[in-house]
N, C-alpha and C positions, 0 to 999 in steps of 0.2 A: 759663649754667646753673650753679648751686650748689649743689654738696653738703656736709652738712652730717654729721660724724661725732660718735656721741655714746659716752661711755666707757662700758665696761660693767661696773656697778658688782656684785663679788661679793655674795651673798645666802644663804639657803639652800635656792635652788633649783638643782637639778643641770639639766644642758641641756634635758633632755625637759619640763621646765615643770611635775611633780608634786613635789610637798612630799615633803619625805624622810618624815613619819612614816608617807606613802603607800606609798611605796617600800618601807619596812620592813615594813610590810604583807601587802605581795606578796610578796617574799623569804619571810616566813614560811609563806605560802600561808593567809592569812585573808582573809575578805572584804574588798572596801577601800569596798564600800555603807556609809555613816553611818548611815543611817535603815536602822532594821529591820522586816523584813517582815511584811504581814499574817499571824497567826497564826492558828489555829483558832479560836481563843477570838473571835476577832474578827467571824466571820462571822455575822451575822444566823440568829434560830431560825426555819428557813422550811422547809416541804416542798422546796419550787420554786424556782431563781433564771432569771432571763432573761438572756441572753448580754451584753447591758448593763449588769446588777446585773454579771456575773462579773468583766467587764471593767474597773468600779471599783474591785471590790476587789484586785483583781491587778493595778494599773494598768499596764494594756498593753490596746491597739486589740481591741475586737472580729475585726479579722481575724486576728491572731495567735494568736486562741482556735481559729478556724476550722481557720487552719495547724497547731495542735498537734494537735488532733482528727486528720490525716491523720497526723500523725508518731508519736504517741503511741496503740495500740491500748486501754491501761487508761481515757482519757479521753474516754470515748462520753456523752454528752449524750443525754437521750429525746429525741425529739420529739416534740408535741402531734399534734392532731387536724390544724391550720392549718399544723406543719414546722417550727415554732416549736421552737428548741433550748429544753430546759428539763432544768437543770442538778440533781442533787440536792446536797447536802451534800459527798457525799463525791466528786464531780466535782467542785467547788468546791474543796477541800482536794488536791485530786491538781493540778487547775489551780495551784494555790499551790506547791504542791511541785515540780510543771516549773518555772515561773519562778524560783525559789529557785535549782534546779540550773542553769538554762543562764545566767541572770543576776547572782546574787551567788555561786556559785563557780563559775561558769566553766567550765562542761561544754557540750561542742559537744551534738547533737541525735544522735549514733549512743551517745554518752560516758553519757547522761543513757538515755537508752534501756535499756545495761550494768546503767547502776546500779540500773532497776527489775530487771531480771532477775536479779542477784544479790539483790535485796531481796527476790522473790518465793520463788527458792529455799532461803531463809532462813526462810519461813514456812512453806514445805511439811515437815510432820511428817515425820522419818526414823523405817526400823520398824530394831528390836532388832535384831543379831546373833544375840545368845543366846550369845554367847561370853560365857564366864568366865576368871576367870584360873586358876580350878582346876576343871578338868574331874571331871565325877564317874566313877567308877569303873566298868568297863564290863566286866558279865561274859563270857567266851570263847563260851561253852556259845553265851547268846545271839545274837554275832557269826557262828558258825560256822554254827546253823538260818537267821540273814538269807542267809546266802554261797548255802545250799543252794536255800531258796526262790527265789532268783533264778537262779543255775542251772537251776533246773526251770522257769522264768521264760521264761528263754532257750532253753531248748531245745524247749517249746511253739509258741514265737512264732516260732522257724526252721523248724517242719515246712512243707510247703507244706500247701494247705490241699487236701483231702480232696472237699470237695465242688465246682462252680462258685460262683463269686463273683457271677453276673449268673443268674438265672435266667429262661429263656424264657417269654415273657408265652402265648403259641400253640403249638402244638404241628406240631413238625417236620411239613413237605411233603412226599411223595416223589413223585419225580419220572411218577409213573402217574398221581395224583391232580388234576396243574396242568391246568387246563383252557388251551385256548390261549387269547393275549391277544384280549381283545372278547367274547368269549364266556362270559366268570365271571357268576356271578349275583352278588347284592348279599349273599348268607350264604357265596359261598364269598370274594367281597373282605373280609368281614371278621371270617372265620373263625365264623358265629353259626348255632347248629344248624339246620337247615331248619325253614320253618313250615310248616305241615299246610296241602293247599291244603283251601279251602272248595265242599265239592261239595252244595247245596243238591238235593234232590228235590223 
């Protein structure tokens, strides 16, 4: 048996077998995808797309749509009548924008998940302070009748309260009145004034 050794001749590839201007790439932390990705602009003007249309344009397997769908809450697909996913627009564009993130920069699926939640709350309107840097001028008079009215505030709201809080729907039993058990009529189980009996002549 013969082996056969062959030199190895220097190049400009580093051992890992990626081009350096790849490599410089990375180090930067840019894409190292050549081809650039479906854009908005690119998507067909459609009400509707089917999991198949979505899947070309994103080019990645119908089941990985499926998969994002369980990973991703923002990318919900309707369903038809028949269960049929039927994507809108901006399902399509959100579909775009995961592949984007876990694909050409490199975001795992909890990373990319981050990123919509910072992105959302970045859309949510913040309300005012109402701070200024020069406060306006605050008469005494009027701080001292706020100090008072809630003093009187407080000292309302500590009294106990004067009446019951529950008041009785019936009117107290005494113990002369109970008839023994079995023997109540159906006005005194529930407390309803006696009826007039009917004495016909």
């Amino acid at each position: 048996m013969q082996v056969a050794y062959t030199e190895h001749k220097p190049d400009d590839r580093p051992p890992s077998g990626r081009q350096l201007p790849e490599l410089m790439a990375m180090a930067q932390h840019q894409p190292i995808r050549k081809h650039s990705p479906t854009s908005g602009s690119d998507i067909p003007d459609k009400l509707y797309f089917r999991i198949g249309e979505v899947a070309r344009l994103c080019e990645v397997p119908a089941y990985v749509l499926r998969f994002w769908e369980s990973e991703f809450p923002q990318l919900k697909p309707h369903k038809g009548g028949t269960g049929q996913r039927l994507y809108r627009r901006r399902d399509v564009e959100m579909a775009l924008r995961v592949k984007t993130l876990l694909y050409d920069e490199g975001y795992t699926i909890p990373g990319a998940r981050q990123v919509f939640k910072s992105e959302m709350k970045q859309k949510e309107p913040q309300l005012a302070l109402g701070i200024d840097d020069h406060a306006p001028a605050v008469d005494p008079r009027q701080l001292r009748k706020l100090q008072k009215d809630l003093r009187d505030l407080h000292a309302l709201l500590s009294r106990p309260a004067t009446r019951p809080a529950v008041h009785p729907i019936r009117a107290a039993r005494s113990a002369n009145n109970i008839p023994p058990a079995g023997k109540q009529t159906t006005e005194q189980l529930f407390d309803l004034p006696p009826t007039p009996k009917n004495t016909t002549s």
